[in-house]
N, C-alpha and C positions, 0 to 999 in steps of 0.2 A: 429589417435591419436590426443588427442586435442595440440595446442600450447600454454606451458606454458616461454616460452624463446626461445631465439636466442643465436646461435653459434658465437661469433667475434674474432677476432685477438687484442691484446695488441700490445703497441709500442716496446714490446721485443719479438714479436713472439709467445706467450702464450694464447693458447685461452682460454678465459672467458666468462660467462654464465650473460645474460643479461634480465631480466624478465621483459617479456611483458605486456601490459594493459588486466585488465582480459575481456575486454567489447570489446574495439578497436583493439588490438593487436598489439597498435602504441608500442615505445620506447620513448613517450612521457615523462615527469616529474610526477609522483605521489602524490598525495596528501589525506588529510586522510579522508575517505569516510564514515559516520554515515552508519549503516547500515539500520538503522532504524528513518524516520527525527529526528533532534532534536526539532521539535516543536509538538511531538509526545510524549516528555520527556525522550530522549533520549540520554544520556549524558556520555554513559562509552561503548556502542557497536563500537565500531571503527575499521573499515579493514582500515590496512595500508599496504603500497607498493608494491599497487597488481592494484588501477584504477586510470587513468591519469586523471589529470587537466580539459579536455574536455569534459571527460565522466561525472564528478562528476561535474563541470555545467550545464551538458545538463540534469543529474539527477535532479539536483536541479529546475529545471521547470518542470520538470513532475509531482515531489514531488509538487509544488506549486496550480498546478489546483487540483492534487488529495488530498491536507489538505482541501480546498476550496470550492471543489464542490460536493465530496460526501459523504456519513456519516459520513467519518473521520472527516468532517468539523463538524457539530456536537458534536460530540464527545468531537472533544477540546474544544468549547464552554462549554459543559453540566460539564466535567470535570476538568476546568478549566486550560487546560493544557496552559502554558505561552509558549511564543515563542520563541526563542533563543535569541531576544534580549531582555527575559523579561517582556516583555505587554500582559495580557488577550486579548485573542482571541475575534473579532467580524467577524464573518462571514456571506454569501450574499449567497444560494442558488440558485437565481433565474436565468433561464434559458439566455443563452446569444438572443437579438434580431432579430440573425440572424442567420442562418446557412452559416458554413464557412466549408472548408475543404471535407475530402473523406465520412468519418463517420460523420451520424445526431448526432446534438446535442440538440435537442431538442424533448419534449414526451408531446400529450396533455392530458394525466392523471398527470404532474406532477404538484405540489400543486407550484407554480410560485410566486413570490414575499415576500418571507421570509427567514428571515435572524436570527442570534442569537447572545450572546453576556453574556460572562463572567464579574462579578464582584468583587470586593475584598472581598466581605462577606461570597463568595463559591457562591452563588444564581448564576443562570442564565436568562437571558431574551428573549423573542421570538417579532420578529420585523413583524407586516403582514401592508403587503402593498396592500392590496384586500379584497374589503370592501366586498365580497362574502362570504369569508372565517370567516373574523370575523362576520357577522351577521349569519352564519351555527354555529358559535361558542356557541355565546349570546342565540342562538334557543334550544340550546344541540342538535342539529342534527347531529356535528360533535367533535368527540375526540382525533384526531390523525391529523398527515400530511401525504401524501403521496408525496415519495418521489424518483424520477424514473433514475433508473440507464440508461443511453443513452447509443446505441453505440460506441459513442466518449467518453464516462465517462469507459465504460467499458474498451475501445481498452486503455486508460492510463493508467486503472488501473490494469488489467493483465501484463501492462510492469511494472509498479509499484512492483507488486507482485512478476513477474518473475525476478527482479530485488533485491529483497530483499533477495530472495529463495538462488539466485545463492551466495550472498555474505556469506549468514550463510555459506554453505559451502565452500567455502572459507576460512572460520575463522579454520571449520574443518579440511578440506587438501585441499588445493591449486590443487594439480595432480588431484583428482574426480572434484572438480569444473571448470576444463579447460577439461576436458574429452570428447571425440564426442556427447558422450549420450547427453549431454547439450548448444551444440552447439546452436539447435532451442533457447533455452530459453535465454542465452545471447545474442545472436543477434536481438530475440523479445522485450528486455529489452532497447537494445541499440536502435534498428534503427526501430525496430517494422515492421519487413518486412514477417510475417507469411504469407500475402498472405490471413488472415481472421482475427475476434478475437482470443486472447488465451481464453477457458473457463474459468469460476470463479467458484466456489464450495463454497458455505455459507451456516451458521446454527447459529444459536441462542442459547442463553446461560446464563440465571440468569436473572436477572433482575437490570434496572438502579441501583438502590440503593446501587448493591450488591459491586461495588466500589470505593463507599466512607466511610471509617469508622473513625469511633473519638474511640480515646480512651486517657486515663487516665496515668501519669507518673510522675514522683518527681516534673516535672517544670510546669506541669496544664494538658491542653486539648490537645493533638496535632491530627490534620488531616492526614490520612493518604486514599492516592488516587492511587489505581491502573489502572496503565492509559492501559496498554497492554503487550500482552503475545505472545511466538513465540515457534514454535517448528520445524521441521524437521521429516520426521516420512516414512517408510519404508515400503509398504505394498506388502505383499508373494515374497520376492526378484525380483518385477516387475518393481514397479513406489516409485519415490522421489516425495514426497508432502511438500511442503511451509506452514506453518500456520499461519496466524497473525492475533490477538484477540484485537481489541478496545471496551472499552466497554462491550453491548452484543452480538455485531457482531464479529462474526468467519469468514474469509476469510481463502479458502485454494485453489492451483495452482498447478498443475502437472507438474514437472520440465523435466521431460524426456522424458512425450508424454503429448504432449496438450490435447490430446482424450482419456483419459484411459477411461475403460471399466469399470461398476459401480462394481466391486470388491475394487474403494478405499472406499465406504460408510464401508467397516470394520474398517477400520482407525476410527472413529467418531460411534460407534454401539450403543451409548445411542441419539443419534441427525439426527434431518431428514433435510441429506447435500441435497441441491438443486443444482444446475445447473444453472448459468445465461450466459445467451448465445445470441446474434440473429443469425439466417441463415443468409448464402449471400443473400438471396432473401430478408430479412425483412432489411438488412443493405442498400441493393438498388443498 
């Protein structure tokens, strides 16, 4: 069974029920946990009194490389999502100098040295720092970026996700999200000790434009920007799938087996869900 509390004694003899951290399973202090960042635009998803003060700092820098450094960092930029303390997003893709840590973080297809940045007019800007790039630009040789999920971008960003997964439910029942079934995925989220990656599951979906719209109202023009979408989703009473939608990136995570078996692509049957992954051999 999973642990959702502990059993104690009162100073009159009277046992009382003491709810644990949903991540740490400390009896730590709680504090109220975004479940989704708020430099994401999130500003009314709130788990309370369910993750301690350490957990939801130690979230808070996970969230911070993954606004940062992979599409979602984009995202904010292109859709101007403000930060929590209000300032348009500029963001720095480019690849750190060095490899540090277990997992590579660094890929030589990825497009290196470009950055973005929101402005108050809605418009966005692309920063390239590789005079390569911009003369493939100037030539029309090139029309896009390429932009490479690492091992180390992924290994944060399935705790990321398995992190998000486990809080929605949460918000639903407390008892399933502390349940054995999910033990892997909160302990992947917290301390990320799978022993491998967790896989990711992505697909595509509309196109840029499809979320920003203007429209028309007694008091003029107003913007209206849809930054991201989340769901929860059940397939053949097997596997718990995670979804969360920025943009036209779809990200989705299997909460109960890391490995499901492709019976979840029913979940998604209009969209060709991919798989991003490396073997232990290609992680090293």
């Amino acid at each position: 069974m999973g642990n959702r509390s502990s059993r104690i004694v009162d100073c009159k003899g009277e046992p009382t029920i003491k709810t644990l951290c949903l991540f740490c399973q400390s009896d730590k202090p709680f504090t109220a946990e975004h479940v989704i960042p708020e430099s994401l635009g999130n500003d009314d998803l709130v788990l309370t009194g369910n993750v301690c003060t350490d957990c939801n700092n130690h979230f808070s820098k996970l969230e911070a490389l993954v606004l940062q450094k992979t599409s979602l960092a984009f995202w904010r930029a292109y859709l101007g999502i403000k930060t929590k303390r209000g300032k348009l997003p500029s963001v720095n893709l480019s690849q750190p100098n060095r490899e540090k840590g277990v997992f590579p973080s660094t890929h030589p297809a990825h497009d290196d040295k470009i950055g973005f940045t929101a402005h108050e007019d809605g418009s966005s800007s692309v920063e390239i720092d590789d005079l390569r790039i911009v003369n493939e630009i100037l030539d029309d040789r090139r029309t896009n970026f390429r932009f490479v999920m690492t091992p180390k971008l992924l290994f944060v960003f399935g705790r990321f996700l398995c992190k998000v997964g486990i809080e929605l439910l949460c918000i639903s029942d407390q008892d399933v999200a502390r349940s054995d079934q999910f033990q892997r995925a909160r302990r992947f989220a917290r301390y990320g000790d799978l022993g491998s990656l967790w896989p990711i599951f992505h697909f595509t979906k509309g196109q840029p434009g499809d979320f920003r719209k203007v429209r028309v109202d007694a008091d003029g023009l107003i913007k209206d920007v849809d930054y991201y979408g989340y769901s929860l989703l059940e397939v053949a009473q097997r596997y718990t799938l995670a979804h969360l939608r920025v943009g036209t990136d779809n990200w989705v995570v299997c909460l109960n087996d890391p490995f499901p078996t492709p019976e979840i692509r029913t979940a998604f049957p209009e969209y060709d869900l991919q798989c991003i992954w490396y073997s232990p051999e290609e992680v090293g």
